[in-house]
MMTF fields as JSON, N, C-alpha, C and O atoms, coordinates in Angstrom:
{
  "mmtfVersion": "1.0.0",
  "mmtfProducer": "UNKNOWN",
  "numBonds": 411,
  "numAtoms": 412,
  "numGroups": 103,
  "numChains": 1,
  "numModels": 1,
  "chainsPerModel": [1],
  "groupsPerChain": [103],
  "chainIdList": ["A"],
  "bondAtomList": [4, 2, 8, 6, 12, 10, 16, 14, 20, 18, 24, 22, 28, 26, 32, 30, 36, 34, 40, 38, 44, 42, 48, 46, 52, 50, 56, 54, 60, 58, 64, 62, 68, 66, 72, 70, 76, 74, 80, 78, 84, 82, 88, 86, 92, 90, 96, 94, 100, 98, 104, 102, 108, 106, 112, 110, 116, 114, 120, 118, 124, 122, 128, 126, 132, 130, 136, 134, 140, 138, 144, 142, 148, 146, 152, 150, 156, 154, 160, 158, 164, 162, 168, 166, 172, 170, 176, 174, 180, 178, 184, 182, 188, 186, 192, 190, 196, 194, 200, 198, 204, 202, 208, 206, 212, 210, 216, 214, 220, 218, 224, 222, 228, 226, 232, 230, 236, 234, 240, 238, 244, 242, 248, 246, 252, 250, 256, 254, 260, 258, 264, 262, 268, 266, 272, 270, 276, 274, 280, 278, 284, 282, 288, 286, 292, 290, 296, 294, 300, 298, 304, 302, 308, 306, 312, 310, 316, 314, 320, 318, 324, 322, 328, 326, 332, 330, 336, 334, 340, 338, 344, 342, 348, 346, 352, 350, 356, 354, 360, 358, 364, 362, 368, 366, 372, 370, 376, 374, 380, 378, 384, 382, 388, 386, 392, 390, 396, 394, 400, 398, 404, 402, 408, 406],
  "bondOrderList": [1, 1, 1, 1, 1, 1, 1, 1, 1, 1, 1, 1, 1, 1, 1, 1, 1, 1, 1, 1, 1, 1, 1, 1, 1, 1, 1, 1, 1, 1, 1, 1, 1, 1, 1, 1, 1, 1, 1, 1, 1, 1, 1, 1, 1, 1, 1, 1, 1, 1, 1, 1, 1, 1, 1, 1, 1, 1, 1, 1, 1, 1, 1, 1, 1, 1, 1, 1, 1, 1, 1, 1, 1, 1, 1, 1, 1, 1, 1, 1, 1, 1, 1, 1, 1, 1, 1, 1, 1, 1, 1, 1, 1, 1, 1, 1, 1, 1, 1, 1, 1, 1],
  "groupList": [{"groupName": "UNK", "atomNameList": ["N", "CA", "C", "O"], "elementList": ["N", "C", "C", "O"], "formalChargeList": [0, 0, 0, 0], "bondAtomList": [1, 0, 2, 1, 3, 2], "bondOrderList": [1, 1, 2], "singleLetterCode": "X", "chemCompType": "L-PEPTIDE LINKING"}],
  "groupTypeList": [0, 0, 0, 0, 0, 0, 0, 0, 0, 0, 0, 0, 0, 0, 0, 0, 0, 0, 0, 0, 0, 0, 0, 0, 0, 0, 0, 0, 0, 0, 0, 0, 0, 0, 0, 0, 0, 0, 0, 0, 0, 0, 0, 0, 0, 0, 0, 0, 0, 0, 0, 0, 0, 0, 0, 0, 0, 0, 0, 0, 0, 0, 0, 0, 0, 0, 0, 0, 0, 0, 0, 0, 0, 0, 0, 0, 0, 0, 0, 0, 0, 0, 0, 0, 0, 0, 0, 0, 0, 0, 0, 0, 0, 0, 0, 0, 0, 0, 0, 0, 0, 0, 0],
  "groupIdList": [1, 2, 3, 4, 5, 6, 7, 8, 9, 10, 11, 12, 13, 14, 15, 16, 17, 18, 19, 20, 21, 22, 23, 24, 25, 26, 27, 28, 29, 30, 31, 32, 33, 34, 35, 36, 37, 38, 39, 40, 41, 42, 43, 44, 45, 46, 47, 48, 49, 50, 51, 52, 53, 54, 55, 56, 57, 58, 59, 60, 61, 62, 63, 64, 65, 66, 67, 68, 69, 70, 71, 72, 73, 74, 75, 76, 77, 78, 79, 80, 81, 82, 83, 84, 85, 86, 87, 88, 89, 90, 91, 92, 93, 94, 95, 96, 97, 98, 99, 100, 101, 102, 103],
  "secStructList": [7, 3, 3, 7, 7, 7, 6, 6, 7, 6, 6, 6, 6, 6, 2, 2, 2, 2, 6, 6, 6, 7, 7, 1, 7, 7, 5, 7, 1, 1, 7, 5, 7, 7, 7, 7, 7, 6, 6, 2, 2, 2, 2, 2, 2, 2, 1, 7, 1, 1, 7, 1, 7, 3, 3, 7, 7, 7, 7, 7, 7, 7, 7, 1, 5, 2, 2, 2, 2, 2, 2, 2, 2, 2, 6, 7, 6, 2, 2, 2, 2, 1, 7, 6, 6, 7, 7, 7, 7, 7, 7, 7, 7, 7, 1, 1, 7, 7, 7, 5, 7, 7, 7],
  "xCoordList": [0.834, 0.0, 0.883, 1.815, 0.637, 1.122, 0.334, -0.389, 0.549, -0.108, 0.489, 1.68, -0.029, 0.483, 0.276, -0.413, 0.906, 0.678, 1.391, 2.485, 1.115, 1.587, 3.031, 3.079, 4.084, 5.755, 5.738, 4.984, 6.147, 5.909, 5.591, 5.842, 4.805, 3.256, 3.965, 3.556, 4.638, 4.888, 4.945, 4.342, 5.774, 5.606, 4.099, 3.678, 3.708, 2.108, 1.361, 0.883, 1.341, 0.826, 1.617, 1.132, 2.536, 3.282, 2.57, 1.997, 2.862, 1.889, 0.243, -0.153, -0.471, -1.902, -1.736, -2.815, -0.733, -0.45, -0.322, -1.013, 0.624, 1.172, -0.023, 0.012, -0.945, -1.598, -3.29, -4.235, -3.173, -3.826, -3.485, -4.34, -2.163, -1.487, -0.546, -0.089, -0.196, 0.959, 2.857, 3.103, 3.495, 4.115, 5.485, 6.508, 5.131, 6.95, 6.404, 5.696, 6.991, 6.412, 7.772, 8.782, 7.652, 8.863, 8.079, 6.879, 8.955, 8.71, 9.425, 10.653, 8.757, 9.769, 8.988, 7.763, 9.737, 9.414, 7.428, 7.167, 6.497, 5.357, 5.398, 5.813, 4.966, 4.568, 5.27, 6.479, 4.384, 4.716, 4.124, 3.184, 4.795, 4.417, 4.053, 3.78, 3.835, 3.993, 2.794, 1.611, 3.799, 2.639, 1.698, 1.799, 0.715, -0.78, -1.677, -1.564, -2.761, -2.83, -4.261, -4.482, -5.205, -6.61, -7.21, -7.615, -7.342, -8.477, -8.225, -9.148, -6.911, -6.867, -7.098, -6.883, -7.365, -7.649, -8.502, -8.161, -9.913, -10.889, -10.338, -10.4, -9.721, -9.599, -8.403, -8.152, -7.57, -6.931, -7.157, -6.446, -8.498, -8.999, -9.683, -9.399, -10.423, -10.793, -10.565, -11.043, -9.791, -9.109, -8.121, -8.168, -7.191, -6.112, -7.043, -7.721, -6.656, -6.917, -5.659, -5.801, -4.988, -4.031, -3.182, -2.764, -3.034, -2.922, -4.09, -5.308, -3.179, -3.991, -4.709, -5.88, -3.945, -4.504, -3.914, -2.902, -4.871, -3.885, -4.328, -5.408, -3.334, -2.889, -2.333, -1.564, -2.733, -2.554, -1.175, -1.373, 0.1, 0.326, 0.101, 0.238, -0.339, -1.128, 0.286, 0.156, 1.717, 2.311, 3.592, 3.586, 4.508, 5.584, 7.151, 7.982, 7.446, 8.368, 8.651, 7.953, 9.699, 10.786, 10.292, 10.071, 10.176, 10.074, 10.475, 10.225, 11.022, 12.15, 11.081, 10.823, 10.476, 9.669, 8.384, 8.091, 7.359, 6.639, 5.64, 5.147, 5.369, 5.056, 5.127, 4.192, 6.404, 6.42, 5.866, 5.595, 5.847, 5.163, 3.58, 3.302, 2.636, 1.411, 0.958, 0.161, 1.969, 1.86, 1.9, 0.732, 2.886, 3.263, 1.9, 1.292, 0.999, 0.328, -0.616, -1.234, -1.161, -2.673, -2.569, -3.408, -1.327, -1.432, -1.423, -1.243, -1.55, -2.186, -2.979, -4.133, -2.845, -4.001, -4.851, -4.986, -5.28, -6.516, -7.692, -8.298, -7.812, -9.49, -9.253, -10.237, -8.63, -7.853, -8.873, -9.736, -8.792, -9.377, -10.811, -11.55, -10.731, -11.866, -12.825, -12.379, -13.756, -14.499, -14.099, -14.063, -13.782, -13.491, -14.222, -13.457, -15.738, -15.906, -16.068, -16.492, -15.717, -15.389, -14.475, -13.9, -14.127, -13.52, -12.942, -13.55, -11.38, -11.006, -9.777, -9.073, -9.254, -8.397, -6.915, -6.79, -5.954, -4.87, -3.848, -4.054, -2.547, -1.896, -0.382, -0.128, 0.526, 2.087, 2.761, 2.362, 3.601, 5.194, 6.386, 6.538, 7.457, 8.399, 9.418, 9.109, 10.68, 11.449, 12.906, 13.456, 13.398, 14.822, 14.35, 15.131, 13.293, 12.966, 13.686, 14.012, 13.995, 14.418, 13.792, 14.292, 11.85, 10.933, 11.314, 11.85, 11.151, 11.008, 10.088, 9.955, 9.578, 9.188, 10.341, 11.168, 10.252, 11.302, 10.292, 9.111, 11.356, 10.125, 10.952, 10.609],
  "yCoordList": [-1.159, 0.0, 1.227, 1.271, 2.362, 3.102, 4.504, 4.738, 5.387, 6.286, 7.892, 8.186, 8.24, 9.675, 10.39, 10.138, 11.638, 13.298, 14.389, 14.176, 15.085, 16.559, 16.612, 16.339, 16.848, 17.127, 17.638, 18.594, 17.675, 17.801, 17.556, 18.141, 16.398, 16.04, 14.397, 13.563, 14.254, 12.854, 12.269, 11.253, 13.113, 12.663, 13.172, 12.916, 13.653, 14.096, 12.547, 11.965, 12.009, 10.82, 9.866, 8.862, 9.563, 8.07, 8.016, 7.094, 9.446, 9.22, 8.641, 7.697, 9.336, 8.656, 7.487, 6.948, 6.841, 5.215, 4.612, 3.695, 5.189, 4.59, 4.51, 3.689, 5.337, 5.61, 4.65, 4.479, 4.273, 3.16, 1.715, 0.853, 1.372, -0.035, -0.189, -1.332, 0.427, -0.091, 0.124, 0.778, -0.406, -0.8, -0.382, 0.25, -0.925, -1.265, 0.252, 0.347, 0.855, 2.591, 2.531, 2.293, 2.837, 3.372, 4.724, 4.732, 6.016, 7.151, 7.598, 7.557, 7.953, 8.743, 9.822, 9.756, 11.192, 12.193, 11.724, 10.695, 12.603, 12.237, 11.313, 11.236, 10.091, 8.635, 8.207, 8.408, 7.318, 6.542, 5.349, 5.436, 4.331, 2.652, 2.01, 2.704, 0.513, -0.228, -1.398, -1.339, -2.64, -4.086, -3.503, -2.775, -4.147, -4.512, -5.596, -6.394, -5.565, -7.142, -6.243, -5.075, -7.062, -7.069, -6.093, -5.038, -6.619, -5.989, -4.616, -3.864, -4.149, -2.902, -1.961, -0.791, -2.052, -1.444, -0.008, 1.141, -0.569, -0.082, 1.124, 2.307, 0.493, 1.485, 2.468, 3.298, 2.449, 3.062, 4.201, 5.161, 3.816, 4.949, 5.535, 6.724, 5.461, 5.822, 7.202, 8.292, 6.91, 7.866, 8.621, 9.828, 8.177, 9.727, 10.45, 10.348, 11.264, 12.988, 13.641, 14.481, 13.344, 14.019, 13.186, 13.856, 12.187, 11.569, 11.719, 11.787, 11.753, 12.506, 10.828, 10.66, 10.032, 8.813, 7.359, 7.106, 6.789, 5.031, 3.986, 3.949, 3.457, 2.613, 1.968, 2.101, 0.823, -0.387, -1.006, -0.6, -1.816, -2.282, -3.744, -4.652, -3.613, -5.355, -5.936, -6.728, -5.071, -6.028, -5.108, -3.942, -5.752, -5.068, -5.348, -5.717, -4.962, -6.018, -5.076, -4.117, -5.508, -4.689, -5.511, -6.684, -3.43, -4.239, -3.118, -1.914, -3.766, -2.438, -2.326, -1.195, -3.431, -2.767, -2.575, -3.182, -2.039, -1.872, -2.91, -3.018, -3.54, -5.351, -5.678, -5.84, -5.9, -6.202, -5.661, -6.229, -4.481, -3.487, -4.177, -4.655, -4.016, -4.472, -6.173, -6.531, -6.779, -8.279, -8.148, -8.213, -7.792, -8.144, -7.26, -8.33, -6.426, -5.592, -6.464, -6.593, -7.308, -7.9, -9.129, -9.342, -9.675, -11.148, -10.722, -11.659, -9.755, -9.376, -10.035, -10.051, -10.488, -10.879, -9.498, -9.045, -9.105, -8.458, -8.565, -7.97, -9.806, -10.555, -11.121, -11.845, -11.161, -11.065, -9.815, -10.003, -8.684, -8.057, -6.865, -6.189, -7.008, -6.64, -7.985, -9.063, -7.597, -8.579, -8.432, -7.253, -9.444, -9.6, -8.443, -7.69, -7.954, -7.358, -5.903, -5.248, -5.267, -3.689, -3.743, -4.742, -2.16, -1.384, -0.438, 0.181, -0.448, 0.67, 1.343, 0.629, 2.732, 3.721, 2.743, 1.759, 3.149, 1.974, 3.445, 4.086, 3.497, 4.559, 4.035, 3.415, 4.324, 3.506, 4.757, 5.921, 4.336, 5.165, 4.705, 3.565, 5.225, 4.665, 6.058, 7.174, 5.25, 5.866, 5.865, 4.789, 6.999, 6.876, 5.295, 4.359, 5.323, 4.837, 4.66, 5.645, 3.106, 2.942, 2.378, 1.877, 2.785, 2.192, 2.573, 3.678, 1.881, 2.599, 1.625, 0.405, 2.399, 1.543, 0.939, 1.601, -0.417, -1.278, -1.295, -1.643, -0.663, -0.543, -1.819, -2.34],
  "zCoordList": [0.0, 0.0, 0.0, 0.804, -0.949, -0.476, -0.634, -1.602, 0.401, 1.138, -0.289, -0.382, -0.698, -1.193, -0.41, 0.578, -0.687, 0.297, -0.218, -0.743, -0.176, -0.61, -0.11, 1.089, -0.59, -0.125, 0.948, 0.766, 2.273, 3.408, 4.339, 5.393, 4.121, 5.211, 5.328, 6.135, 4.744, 4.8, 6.53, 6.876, 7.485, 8.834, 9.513, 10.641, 8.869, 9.332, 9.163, 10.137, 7.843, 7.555, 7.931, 7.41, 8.515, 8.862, 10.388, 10.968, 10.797, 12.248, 12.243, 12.926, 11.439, 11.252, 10.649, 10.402, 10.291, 9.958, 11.181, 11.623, 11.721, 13.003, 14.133, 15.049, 13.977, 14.882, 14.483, 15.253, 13.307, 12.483, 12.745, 12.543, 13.227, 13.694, 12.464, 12.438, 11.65, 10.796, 11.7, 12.713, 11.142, 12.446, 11.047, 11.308, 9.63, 8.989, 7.652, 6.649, 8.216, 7.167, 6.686, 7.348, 5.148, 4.336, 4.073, 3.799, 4.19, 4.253, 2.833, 2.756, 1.898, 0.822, 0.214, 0.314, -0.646, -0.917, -1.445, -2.068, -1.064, -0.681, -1.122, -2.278, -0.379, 0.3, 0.862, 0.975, 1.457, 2.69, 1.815, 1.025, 2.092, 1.889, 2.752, 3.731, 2.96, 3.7, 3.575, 3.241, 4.065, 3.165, 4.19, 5.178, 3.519, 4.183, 3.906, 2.975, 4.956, 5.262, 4.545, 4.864, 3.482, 2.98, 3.709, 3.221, 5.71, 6.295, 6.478, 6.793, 6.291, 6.761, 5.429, 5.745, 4.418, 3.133, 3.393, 3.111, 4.126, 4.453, 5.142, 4.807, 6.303, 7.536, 7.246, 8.119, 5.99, 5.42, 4.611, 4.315, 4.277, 2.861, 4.08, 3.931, 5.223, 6.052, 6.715, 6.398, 7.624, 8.755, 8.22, 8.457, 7.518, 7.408, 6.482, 5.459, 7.482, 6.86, 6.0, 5.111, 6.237, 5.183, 3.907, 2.962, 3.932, 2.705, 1.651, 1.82, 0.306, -1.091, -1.527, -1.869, -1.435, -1.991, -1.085, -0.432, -1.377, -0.603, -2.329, -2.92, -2.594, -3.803, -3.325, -2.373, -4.124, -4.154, -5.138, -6.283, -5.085, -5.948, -5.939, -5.12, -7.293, -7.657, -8.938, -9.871, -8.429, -9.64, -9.43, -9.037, -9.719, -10.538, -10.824, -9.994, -12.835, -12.847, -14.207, -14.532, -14.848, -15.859, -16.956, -17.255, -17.753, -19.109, -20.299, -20.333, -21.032, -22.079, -23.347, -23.756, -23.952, -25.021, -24.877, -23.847, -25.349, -25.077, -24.819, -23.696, -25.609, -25.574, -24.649, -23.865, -24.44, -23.111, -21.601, -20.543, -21.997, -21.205, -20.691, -19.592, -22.001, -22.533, -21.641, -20.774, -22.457, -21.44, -20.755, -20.374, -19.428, -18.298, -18.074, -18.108, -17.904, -17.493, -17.698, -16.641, -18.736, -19.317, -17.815, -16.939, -18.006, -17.177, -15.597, -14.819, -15.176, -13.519, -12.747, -13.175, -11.949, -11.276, -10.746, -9.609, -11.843, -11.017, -10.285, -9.393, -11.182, -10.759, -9.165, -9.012, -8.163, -6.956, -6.62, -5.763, -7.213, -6.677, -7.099, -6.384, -8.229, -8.964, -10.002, -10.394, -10.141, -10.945, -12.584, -12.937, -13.685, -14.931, -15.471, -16.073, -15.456, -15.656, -15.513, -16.466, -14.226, -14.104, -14.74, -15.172, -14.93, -15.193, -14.168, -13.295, -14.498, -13.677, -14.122, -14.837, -13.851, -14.11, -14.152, -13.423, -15.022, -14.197, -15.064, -16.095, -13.821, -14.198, -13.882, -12.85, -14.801, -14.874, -13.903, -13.89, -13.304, -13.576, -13.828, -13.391, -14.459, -15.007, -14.043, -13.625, -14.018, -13.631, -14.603, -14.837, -15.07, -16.268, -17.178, -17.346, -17.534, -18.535, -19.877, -20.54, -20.375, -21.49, -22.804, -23.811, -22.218, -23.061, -24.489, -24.569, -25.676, -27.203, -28.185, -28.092, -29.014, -30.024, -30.914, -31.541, -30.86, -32.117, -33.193, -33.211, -34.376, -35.715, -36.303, -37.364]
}
C-alpha cells in the first residue's frame, strides 16, 4: 500500500499510519508505503486525513519494449481483486525509462 501526500506532510501521515497499527512505514518524498494485510484497506482509505490517496500495488516487474510493457500488465491478477468485468483507471510510472518503439 502506499499512502500519497503533498511534499511535506509525509511525517504528518506516517503518524496517522502509526496511529492506524501499521508498524513497517517506508517514508519517501510524498509517500509513505507499507505491506498490508486485505483488512486494513478499508480502515486506510478511512481515517487519514491528510494523505492525497492510498494505492494499491497489484504487480511489478521490468520491461524495455513496449510489448512487453502491454503483457506483463494484461497477465495481472486483477481478478484477486476486482471482478473480470469492471472497469477501472490503471496509471504507470516509469522511472529513467528505457521504453522505445522497435520498428
Amino acid at each position: 500500500m502506499t499512502a500519497t501526500s503533498t511534499f511535506g506532510l509525509e511525517a504528518i501521515v506516517t503518524q496517522e499510519l502509526k496511529d492506524l497499527g501499521f508498524k513497517e512505514l517506508n517514508v519517501a518524498n510524498g509517500a509513505v508505503t507499507s505491506p498490508t494485510e486485505e483488512s486494513a484497506i478499508c480502515r486506510t482509505n478511512l481515517w487519514p486525513s491528510t494523505a492525497d490517496r492510498i494505492r494499491l500495488k497489484v504487480g511489478e516487474f521490468k520491461a524495455i519494449p513496449f510489448d512487453q510493457l502491454f503483457e506483463q500488465t494484461r497477465v495481472l491478477h486483477r481478478s484477486d481483486l476486482i471482478p473480470a468485468s469492471a472497469a477501472f483507471p490503471a496509471e504507470g510510472k516509469t522511472v529513467q525509462s528505457t521504453l522505445s518503439i522497435i520498428l
